[in-house]
N, C-alpha and C positions, 0 to 999 in steps of 0.2 A: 504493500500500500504506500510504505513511504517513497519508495522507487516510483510508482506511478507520479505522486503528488511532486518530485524533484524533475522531474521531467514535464510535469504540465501545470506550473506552477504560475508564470507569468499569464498564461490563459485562464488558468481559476480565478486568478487578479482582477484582470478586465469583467470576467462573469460578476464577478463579486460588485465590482464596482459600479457596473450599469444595472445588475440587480439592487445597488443601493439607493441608485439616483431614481427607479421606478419606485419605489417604497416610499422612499422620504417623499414623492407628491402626495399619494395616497395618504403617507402619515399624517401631512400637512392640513388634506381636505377631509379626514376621520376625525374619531373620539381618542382621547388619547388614553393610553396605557390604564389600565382598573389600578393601581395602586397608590399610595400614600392619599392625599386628598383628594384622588379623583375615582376612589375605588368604588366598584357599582356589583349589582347582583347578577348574575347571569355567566359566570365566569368559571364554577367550581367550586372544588374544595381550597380552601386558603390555608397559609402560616404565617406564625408572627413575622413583621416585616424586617425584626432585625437578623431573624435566623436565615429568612430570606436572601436579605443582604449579602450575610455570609457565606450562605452556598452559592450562591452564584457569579458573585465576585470572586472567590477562590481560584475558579480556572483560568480569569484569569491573572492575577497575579503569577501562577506557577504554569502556565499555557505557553507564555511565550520562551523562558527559560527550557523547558520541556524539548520542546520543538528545536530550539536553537541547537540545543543536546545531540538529538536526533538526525539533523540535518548536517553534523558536523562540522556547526560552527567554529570560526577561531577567532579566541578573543585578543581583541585591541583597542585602544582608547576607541574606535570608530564602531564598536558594539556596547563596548564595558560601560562607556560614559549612558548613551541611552536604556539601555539596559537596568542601570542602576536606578537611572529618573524610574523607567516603568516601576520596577521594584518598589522604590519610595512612594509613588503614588497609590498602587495597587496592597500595600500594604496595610495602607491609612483607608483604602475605599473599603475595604475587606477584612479586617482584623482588628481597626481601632474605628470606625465611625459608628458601624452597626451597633456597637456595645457603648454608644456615647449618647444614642435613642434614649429620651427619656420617658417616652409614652412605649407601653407592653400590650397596648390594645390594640394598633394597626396591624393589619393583615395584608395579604398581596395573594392571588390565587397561584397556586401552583404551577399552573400552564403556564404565566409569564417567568416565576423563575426558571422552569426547565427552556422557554424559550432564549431566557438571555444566558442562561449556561451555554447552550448551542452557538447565540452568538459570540460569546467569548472563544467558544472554541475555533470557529472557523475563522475569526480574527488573528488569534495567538498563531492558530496555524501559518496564514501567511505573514505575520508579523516575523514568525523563530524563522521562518526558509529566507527572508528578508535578509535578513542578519545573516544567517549564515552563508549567502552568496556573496557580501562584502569582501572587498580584499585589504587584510590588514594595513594599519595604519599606528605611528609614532603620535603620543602626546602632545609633539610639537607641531606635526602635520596637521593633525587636527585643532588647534588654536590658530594655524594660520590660515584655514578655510572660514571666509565671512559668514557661510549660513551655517554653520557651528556654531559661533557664537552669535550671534542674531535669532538662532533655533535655541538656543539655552538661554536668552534673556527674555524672549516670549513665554516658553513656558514657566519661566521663573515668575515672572507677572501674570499667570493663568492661575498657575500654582497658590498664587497669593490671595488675588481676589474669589477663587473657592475655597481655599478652609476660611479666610474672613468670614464671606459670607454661611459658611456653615456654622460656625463658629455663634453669628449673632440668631439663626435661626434654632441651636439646639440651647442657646442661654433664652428662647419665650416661654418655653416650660420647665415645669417644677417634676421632678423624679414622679411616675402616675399620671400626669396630666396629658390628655390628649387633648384639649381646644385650641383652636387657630387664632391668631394674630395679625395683625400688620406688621411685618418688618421694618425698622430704621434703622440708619448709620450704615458706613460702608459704603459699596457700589448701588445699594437698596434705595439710595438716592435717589438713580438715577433707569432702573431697569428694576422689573418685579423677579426677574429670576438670576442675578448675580453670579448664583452659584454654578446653574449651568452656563452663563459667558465664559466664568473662570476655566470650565472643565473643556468648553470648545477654543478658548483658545489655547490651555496647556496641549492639545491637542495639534492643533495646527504650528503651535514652534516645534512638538516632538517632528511633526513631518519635515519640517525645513533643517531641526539636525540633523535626522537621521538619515533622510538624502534619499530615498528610496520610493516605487513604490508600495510597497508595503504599507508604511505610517500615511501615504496620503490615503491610503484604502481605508484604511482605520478612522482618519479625520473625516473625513467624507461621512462612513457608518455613525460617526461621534453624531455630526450636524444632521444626520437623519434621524438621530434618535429622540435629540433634545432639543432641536429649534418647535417642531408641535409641541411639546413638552412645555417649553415655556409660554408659546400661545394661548396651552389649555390654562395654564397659571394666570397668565394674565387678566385672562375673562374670570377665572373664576375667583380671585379677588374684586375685581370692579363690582361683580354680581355677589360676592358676599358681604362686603363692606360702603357704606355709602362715605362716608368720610376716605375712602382710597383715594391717594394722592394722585391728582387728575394729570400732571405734569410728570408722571412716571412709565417709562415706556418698556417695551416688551423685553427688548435682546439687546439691541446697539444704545447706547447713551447718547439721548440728543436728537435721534433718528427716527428709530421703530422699535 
């Protein structure tokens, strides 16, 4: 299998990709995802959202590592460096956020965690053969390439503006509490979902350092997942709160 998948890997890529950009219309003009505050009946059997969390962020934290393994990667600052960012983030999305919930009553149905298990898989997949088709590279080579560092100073400012905003959204409730809020301070300023700009743009500097297509596959599936995401947030603040701040916009500050 993994012999098939080394040889027809740059065509999975393109599959993947143009399967991402039909989705993300669909995503755009649907209902968005049954879970956290948009969760509805008709969906199955559920679990709590932090265990949730947990299972299916797992794969990928350890997906791309895995694969890279597999693929017989070799490591160089031109893997090690991105590599470690996934690591640090995946780590925090999957092992420290879930457990930082402080409502124990949200649910998420099962189908979508098995669904986004699958998509981490098929992500990690061509994220580790990515990586491992690279050809080594010195610490100093990679500091002197501009979208190295231009790719690590975006996602270092993706990085930033979501745990902020995660950060002021898990400080509105009290340990037991599950009622919704209005967010303030931060990028909450200026866009209703902060959190996901932060996580789409960590995303789009990971594509520009790691130079491949691989990470833009990835960035692509990111902006499919969460740009609805934040749409459905939007309306459904305006429509839960009447005092919502009317100068607050969707995703881009200033824009939309």
């Amino acid at each position: 299998m993994l012999v098939w998948l080394d040889q027809h890997m740059e065509e999975c890529m393109m599959g993947w990709m143009i399967t991402a950009g039909i989705i993300m219309v669909f995503l755009i003009l649907g209902p968005s995802a049954p879970y956290g505050r948009h969760v509805r009946k008709g969906w199955g059997p559920t679990l709590p959202a932090y265990i949730g969390w947990f299972i299916y962020e797992t794969p990928a934290l350890l997906g791309t590592f895995l694969f890279f393994y597999l693929f017989q990667g070799k490591i160089s600052a031109g893997t090690a460096i991105p590599l470690v960012l996934w690591g640090i983030h995946y780590t925090y999305r999957a092992w420290i956020y879930p457990f930082r919930i402080r409502s124990r009553a949200k649910h998420m149905p099962y189908m979508i965690a098995a669904s986004a298990i699958l998509f981490n898989l098929g992500n990690t997949t061509i994220l580790g053969w990515s990586f491992a088709q690279q050809d080594p590279i010195s610490l100093s080579e990679w500091i002197r390439s501009w979208h190295h560092i231009v790719g690590l100073a975006v996602f270092g400012l993706g990085m930033f503006i979501n745990h902020q905003s995660d950060a002021i959204l898990l400080s509105l409730r009290k340990t037991g509490e599950s009622h919704y809020s209005i967010p303030y301070g931060g990028f909450f300023r200026h866009v209703s979902s902060p959190n996901l700009l932060g996580e789409i743009i960590e995303w789009i500097g990971f594509a520009i350092l790691s130079w491949h297509l691989g990470a833009v596959t990835f960035a692509v599936w990111t902006m499919a997942n969460l740009i609805p995401r934040a749409m459905e947030n939007h309306r459904w603040y305006k429509k839960s709160f009447e005092d919502y701040p009317s100068d607050r916009k969707i995703l881009i500050p200033y824009l939309w």
